[in-house]
C-alpha positions as CSV (number, residue, x, y, z in Angstrom):
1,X,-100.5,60.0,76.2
2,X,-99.7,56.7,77.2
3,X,-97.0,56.2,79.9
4,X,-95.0,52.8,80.1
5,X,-93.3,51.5,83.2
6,X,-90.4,49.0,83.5
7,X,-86.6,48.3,83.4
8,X,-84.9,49.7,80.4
9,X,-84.7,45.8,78.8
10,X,-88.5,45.5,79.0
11,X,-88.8,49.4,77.2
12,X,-87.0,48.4,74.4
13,X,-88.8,44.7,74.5
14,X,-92.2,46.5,74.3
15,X,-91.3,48.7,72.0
16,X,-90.2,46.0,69.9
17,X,-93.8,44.0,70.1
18,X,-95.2,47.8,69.0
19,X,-93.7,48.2,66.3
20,X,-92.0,51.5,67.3
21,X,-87.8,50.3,67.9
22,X,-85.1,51.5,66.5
23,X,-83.7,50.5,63.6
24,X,-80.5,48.6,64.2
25,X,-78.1,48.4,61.2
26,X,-76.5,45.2,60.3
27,X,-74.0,43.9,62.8
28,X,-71.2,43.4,60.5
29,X,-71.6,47.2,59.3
30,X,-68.8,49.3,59.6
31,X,-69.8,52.4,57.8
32,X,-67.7,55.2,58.4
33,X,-69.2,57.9,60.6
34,X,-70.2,61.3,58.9
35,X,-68.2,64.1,60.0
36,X,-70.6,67.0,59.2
37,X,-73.7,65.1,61.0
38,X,-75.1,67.8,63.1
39,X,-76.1,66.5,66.3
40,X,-80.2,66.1,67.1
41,X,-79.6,66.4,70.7
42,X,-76.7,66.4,73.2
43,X,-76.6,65.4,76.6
44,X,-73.7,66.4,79.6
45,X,-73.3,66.4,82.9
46,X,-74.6,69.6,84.3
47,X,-71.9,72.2,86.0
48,X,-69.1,69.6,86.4
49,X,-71.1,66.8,88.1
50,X,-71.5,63.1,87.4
51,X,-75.3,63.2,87.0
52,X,-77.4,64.2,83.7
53,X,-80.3,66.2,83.9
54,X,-83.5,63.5,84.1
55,X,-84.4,63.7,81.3
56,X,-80.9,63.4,79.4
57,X,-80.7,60.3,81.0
58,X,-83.6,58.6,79.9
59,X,-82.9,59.6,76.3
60,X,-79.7,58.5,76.4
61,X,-80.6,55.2,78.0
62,X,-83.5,54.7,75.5
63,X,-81.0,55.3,72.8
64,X,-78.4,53.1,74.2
65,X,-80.8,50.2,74.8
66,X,-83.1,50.4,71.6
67,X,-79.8,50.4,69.6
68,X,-77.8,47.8,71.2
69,X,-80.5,45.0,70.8
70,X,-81.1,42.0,72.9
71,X,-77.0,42.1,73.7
72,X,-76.5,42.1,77.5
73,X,-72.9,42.6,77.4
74,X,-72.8,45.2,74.7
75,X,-75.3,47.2,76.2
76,X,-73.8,47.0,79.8
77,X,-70.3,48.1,78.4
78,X,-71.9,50.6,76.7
79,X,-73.5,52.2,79.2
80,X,-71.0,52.4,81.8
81,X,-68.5,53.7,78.8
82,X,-70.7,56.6,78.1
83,X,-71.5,57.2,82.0
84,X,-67.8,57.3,83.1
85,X,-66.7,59.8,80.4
86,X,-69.4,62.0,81.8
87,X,-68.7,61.3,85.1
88,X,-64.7,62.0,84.4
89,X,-64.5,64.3,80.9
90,X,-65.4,67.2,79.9
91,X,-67.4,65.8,77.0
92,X,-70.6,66.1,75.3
93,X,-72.3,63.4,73.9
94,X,-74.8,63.8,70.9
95,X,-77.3,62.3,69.1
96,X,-76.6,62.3,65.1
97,X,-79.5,62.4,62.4
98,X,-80.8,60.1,60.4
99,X,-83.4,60.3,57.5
100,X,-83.2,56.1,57.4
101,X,-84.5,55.8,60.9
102,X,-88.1,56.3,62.0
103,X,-87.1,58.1,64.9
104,X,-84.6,60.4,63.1
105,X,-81.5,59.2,65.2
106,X,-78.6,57.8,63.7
107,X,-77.3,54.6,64.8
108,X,-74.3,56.1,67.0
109,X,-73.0,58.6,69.5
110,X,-71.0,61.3,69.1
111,X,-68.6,61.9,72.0
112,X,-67.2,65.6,71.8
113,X,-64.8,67.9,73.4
114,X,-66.5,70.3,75.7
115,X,-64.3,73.1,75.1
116,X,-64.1,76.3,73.6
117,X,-62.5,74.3,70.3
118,X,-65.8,72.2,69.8
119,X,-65.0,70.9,66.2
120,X,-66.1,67.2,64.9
121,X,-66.3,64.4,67.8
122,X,-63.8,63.0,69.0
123,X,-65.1,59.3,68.9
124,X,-68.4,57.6,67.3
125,X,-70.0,55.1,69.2
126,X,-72.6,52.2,68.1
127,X,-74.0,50.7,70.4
128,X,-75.6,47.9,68.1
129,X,-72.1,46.3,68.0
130,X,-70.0,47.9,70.4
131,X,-68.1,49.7,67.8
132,X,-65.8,52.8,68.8
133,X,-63.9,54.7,65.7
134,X,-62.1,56.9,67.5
135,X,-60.0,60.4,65.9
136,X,-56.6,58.7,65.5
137,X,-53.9,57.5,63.8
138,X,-51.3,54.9,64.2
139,X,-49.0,58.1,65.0
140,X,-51.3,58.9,68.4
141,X,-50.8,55.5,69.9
142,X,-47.1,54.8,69.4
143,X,-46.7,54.3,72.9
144,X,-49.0,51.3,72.9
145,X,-47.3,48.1,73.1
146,X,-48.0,45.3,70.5
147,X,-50.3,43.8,73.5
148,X,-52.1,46.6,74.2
149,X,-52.9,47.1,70.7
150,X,-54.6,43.8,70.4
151,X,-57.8,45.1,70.4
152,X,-57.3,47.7,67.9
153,X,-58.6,47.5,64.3
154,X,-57.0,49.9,61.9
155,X,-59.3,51.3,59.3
156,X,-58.7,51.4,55.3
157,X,-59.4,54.8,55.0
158,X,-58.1,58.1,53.2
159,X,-54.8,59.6,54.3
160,X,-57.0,62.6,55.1
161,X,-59.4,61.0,57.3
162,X,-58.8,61.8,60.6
163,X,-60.4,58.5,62.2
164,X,-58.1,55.5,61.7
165,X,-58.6,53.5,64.9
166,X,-61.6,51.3,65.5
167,X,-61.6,49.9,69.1
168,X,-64.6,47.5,69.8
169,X,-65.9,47.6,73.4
170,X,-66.0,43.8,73.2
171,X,-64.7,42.8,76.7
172,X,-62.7,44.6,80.1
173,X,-59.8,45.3,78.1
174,X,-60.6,46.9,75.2
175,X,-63.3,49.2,77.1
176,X,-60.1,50.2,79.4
177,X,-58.3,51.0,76.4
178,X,-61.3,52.7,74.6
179,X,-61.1,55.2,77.3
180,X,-57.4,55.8,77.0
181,X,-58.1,56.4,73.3
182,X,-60.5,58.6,73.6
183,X,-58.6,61.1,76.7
184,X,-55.7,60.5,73.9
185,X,-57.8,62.0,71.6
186,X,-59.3,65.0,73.7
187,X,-56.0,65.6,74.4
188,X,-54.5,66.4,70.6
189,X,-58.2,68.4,69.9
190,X,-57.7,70.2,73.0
191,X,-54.1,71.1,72.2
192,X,-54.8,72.0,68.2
């Protein structure tokens, strides 16, 4: 057992040289997330509280960092997107799996109602490009003004797919209104 000390930047960086990070999908890759993926591993804050058990944390910050790559920004927004929905949701986040990956993770996070109704998640995060795809529809955000929209990508999808909004957490806006999408969402699973 060897045991490696250092900030989360210069884990992934020397896991990099070793040969053993995560394999990080094409930037441009917008694959839709799979439904049915069973999560590996989930992580939430324990009886109501803003902190994760220890050792949630770390795998969830090893995920976040050896997936988002050498982006500062991206990885930052991440973070604190994931952290403040546990910190202010009942969510759970998990881990999907992968056979393409050497570690057996796929490359996002599923963010899931807590509740009794736990069905599908409610948004898939990547953190190699920032990319949210949340469990809307142009119907759910009718409220939105054609400003606050901006950041919104619609997807090309089936009628039947439930997630038709892709929200990018590529600056202070669009995270804020990544987290309004996401309560939005909790919100309609929660009342279905």
């Amino acid at each position: 057992m060897r045991i490696v000390e250092g900030s989360p930047q210069e884990l992934v960086e020397y896991e990099r040289l070793n040969g053993i990070a995560a394999q990080t999908p094409d930037e441009d890759g917008a694959a839709a997330p799979e439904e049915d993926a069973e999560p590996v591993r989930e992580t939430a804050a324990r009886e109501g509280t803003a902190s994760l058990a220890p050792e949630d944390h770390v795998a969830l910050m090893k995920f976040i960092y050896g997936r988002a790559g050498k982006n500062d920004q991206r990885t930052v927004l991440t973070e604190r997107f994931v952290m403040q929905l546990l910190d202010e949701e009942d969510v759970v986040v998990a881990f999907g799996n992968s056979s393409k990956t050497h570690d057996g993770l796929a490359d996002y996070l599923m963010i899931r109602d807590d509740g009794p109704q736990r069905y599908g998640a409610v948004a898939y995060l990547r953190p190699s490009n920032g990319g949210m795809t949340v469990r809307l529809g142009p119907d759910d955000i009718s409220d939105l003004s054609e400003e606050d929209r901006a950041p919104i990508q619609y997807r090309n999808v089936a009628p039947s797919d439930p997630y038709k909004i892709n929200c990018p957490l590529a600056n202070q806006d669009a995270y804020d209104l990544a987290l309004r999408l996401v309560r939005t969402a909790l919100k309609i699973v929660r009342s279905e």
